[in-house]
N, C-alpha and C positions, 0 to 999 in steps of 0.2 A: 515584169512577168508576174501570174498569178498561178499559185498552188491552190488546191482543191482537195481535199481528203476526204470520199464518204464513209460514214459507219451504218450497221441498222439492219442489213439486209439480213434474209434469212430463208428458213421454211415454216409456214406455217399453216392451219387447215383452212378452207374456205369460211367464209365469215368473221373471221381473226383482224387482227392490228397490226399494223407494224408503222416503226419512224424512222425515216433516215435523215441523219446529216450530214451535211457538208460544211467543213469548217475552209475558210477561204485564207490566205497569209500572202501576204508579199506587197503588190502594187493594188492595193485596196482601192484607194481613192478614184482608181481610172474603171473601176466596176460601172456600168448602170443599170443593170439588171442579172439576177441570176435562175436558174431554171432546174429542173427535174424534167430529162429526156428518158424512153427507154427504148430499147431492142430487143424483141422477141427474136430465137432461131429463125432466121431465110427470111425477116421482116426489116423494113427500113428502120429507123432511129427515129420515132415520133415526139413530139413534146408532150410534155405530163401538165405541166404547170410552171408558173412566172411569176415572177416579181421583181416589179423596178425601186431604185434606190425610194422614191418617195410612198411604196408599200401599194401601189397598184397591182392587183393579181388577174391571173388568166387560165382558164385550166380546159383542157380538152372536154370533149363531153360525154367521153366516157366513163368518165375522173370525177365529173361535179356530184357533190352531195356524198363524195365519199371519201375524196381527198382534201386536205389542206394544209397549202404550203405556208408557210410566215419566215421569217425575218428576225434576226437577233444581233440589229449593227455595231452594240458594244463586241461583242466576241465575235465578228464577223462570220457568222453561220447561217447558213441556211437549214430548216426544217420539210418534211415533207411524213405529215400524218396519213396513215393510209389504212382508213379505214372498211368493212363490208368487204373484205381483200374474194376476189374471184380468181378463178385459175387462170382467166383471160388477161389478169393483170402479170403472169409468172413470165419476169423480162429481167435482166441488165439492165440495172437503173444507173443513167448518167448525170451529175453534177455539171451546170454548165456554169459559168461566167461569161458575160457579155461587155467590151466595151465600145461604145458610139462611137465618141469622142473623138476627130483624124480618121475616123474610117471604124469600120465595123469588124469587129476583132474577139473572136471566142475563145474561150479555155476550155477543158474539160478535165472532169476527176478521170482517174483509174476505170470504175462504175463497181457497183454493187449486185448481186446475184438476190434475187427477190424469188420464191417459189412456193406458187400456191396450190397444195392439192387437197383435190375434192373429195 
């Protein structure tokens, strides 16, 4: 099993910062990729941004140029900088972990409350 814990989230005004992490603990090694999902109200669960154990990233294209996710595999954490923040971004942001390896296998954090107003 993996545990997932975010921090970070919050309220802040349009045009503002904010970074969440997710610190990941348990069956580490069987991680390949971990993610930043979110959910608006009455909206599906779309992905934010990726990255795989060898630091490949992938980010929606609503997200490029203003987010960025990185990778910190001593402390096994994941970051997610979010910058140029719009109201459009104000979601339940979810922590994901992915493992391939035997089959395709997700975890997810708790998630984190992000709120952007205008």
């Amino acid at each position: 099993q993996v545990q997932l814990v975010e921090s970070g989230g919050g309220l802040v005004q349009a045009g503002g910062s904010l970074r969440l992490s997710c610190a990941a603990s348990g069956f580490i090694s069987q991680i390949y990729s971990m993610a930043w999902y979110r959910q608006a109200p009455g909206k599906q669960r779309d992905l934010v941004a990726s990255i795989t154990s060898g630091g490949s990233t992938n980010y929606a294209d609503s997200v490029k140029d203003r987010f960025t996710i990185t990778r910190n595999n001593a402390r096994n954490t994941v970051y997610l900088q979010m910058n140029s923040l719009k109201p459009e971004d104000t979601a339940v942001y979810y922590c994901n972990a992915r493992r391939i390896s035997g089959g395709v296998y997700d975890w997810w954090g708790q998630g984190t409350q992000v709120t952007v107003s205008s």
